[in-house]
C-alpha positions as CSV (number, residue, x, y, z in Angstrom):
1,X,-115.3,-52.6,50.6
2,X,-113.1,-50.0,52.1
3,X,-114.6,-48.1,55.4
4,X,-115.3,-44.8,56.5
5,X,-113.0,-42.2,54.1
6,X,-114.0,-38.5,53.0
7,X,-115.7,-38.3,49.9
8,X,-116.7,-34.6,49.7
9,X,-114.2,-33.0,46.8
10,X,-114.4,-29.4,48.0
11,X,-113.4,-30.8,51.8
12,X,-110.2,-32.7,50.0
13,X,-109.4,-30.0,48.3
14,X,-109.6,-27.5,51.3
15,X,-107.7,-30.4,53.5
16,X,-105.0,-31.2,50.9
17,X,-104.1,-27.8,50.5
18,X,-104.1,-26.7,54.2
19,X,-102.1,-29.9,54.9
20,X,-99.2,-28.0,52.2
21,X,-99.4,-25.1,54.1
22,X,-99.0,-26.5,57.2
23,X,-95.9,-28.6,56.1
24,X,-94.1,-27.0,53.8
25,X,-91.9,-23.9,54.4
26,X,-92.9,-20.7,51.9
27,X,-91.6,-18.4,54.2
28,X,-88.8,-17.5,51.2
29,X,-91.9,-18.0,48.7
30,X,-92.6,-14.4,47.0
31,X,-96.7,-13.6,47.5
32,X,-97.2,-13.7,43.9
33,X,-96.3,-17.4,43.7
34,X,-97.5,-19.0,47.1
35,X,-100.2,-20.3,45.1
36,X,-98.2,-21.6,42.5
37,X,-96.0,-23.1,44.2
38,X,-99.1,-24.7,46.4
39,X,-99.9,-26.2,43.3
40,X,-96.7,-27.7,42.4
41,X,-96.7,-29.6,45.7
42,X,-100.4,-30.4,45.4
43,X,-99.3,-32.1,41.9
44,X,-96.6,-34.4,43.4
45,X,-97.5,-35.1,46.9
46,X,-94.5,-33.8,47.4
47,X,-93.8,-30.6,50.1
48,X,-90.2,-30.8,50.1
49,X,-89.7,-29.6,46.7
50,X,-89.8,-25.9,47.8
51,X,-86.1,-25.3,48.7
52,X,-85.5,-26.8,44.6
53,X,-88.2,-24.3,43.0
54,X,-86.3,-21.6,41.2
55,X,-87.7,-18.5,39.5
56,X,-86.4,-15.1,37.5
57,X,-88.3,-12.2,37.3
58,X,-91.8,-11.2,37.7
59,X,-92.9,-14.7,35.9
60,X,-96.3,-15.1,37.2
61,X,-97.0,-11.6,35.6
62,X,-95.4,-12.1,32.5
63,X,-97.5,-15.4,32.0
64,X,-100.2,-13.7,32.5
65,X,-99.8,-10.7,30.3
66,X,-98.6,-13.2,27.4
67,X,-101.5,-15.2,28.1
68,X,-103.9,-11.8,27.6
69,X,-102.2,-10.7,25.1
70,X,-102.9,-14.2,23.3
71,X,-99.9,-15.9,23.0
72,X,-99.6,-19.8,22.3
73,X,-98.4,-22.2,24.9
74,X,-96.2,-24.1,23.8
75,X,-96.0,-27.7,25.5
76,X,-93.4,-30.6,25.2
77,X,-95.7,-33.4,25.1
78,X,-99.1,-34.5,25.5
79,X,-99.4,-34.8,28.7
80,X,-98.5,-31.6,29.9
81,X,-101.3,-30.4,27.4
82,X,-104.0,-32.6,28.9
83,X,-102.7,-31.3,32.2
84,X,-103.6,-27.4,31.5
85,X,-107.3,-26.3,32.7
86,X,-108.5,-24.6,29.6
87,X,-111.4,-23.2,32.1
88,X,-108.9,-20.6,33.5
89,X,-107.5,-19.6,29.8
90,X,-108.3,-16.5,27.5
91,X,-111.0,-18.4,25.1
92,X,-108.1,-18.0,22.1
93,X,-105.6,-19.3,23.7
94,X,-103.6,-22.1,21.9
95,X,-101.9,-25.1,23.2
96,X,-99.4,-26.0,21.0
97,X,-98.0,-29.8,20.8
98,X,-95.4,-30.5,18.0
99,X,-94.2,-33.8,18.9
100,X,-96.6,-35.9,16.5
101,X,-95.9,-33.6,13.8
102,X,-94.9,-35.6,10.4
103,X,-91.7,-33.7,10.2
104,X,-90.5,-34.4,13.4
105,X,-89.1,-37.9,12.9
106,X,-86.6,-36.4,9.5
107,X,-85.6,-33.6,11.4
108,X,-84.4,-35.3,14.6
109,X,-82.4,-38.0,12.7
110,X,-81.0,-34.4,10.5
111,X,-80.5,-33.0,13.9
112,X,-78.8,-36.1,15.3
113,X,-81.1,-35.7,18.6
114,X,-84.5,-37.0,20.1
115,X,-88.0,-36.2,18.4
116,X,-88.8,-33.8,21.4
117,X,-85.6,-31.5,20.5
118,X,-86.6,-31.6,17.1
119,X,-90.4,-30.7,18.1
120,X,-88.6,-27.2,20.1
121,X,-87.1,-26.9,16.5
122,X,-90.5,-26.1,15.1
123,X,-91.8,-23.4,17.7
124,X,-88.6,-21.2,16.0
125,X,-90.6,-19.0,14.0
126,X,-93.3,-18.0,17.3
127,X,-91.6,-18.0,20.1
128,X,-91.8,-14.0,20.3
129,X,-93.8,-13.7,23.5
130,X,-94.9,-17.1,24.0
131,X,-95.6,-19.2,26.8
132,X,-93.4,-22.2,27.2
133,X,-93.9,-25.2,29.4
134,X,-91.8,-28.1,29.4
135,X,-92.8,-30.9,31.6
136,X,-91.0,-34.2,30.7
137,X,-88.2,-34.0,28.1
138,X,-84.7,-32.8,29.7
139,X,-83.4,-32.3,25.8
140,X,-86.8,-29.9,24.8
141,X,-85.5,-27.7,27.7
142,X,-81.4,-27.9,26.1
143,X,-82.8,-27.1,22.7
144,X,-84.8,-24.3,23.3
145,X,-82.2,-23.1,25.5
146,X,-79.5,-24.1,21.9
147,X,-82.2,-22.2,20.1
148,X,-81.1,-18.7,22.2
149,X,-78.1,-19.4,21.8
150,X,-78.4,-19.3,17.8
151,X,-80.4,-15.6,18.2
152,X,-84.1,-17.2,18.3
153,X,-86.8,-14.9,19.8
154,X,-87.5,-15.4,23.2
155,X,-90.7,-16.5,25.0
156,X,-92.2,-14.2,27.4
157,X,-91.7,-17.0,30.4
158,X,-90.4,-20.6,30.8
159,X,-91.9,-22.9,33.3
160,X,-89.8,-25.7,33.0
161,X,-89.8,-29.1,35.1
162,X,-88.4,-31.8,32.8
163,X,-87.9,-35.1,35.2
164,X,-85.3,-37.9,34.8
165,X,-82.3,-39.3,35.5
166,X,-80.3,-38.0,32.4
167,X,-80.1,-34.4,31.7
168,X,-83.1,-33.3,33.7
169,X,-81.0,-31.5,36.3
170,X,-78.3,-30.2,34.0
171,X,-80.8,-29.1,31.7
172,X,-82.2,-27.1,34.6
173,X,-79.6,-25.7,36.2
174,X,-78.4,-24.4,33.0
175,X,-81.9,-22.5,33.1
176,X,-81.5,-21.2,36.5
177,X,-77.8,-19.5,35.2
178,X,-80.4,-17.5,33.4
179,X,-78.0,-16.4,30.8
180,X,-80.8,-14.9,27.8
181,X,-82.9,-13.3,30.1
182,X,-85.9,-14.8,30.4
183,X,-88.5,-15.3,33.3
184,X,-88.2,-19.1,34.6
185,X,-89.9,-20.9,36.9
186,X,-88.6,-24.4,37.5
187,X,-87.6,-27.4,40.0
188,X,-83.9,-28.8,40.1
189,X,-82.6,-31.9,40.0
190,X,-84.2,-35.2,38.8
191,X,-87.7,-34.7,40.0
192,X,-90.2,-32.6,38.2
193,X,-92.8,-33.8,35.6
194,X,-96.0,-32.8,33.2
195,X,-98.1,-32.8,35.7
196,X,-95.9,-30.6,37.8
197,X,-95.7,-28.0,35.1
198,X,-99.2,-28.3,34.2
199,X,-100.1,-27.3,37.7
200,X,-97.9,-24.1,37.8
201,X,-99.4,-22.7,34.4
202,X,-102.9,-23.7,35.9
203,X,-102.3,-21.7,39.4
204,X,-101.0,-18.6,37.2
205,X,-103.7,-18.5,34.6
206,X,-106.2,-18.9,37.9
207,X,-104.8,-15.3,38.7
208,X,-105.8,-13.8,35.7
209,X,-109.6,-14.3,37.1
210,X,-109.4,-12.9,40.7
């Protein structure tokens, strides 16, 4: 049996979180997205990510208008779904996953790409105003980014932390040139993750309560 360790949640929670404080610099770390970027660190254990986070804009607000105003979320995978706190959501807001969806597999081998780039391929038609967050696949990020490119609508934000060793950091720093526009929030280079973007959509969408 292991020994003596804390158990109480709410006293993890409150030590985890002053423990980021305490070591990671947010001095450069607008107000609005202290919290946010909290979470990010909280997600990965990580508080030497902050110099990598990038933003555009007034992201955090644009979130959360989109997210009042009832726009989907559209997620890369699964996992970034299962990552988002519906408790802190609009009651009609819809996370949208089109990576299982039958047409996928036809359309990335018409494509000549992966099923996650075909799966951005489907969000064409409502990406006015959405909500995107991109959590694992470095090519979702290229194709919505191809999608622009091509005179797509744009989403009202990005939050975008694809992780890997192939494309994840071009992907992102492709973003970060912030050619169409639109408000970003993401981590560069290789590390990043679902869990990572989950958390920043979480801390945002906690705003919309206090």
């Amino acid at each position: 049996m292991s020994g003596d360790y804390l158990r109480d949640p709410d006293e993890i929670y409150a030590q985890s979180f002053a423990t980021i404080r305490a070591e990671a610099d947010l001095s450069g770390v607008p107000a609005e997205l202290e919290d946010v970027v909290v979470r990010m660190i909280h997600a990965c254990g990580m508080t030497d990510i902050v110099p990598e986070i990038r933003w555009s804009g007034e992201v955090a607000a644009e979130v959360e208008f989109a997210l009042l105003e009832g726009a989907p979320v559209f997620c890369d995978c699964e996992a970034v779904r299962a990552g988002i706190s519906r408790k802190h959501l609009p009651e009609r807001t819809e996370l949208v996953v089109t990576l299982n969806d039958p047409a996928v597999p036809d359309l990335a081998k018409k494509l000549a790409t992966t099923r996650t780039a075909a799966a951005v391929e489907l969000w064409s038609d409502r990406l006015k105003g959405a909500v995107v967050v991109i959590g694992n696949a470095p090519t979702a990020l290229f194709h919505l980014l191809d999608l622009f490119d091509e005179g797509a609508d744009k989403p009202a934000a990005i939050i975008a932390t694809p992780v890997g060793f192939v494309g994840a950091a071009e992907s992102k720093a492709l973003l970060v040139l912030d050619l169409h526009r639109v408000p970003f929030l993401t981590l560069l280079g290789r590390r990043g993750g679902s869990a990572i973007a989950s958390a920043a959509l979480n801390a945002i969408a906690m705003g919309i309560e206090s």
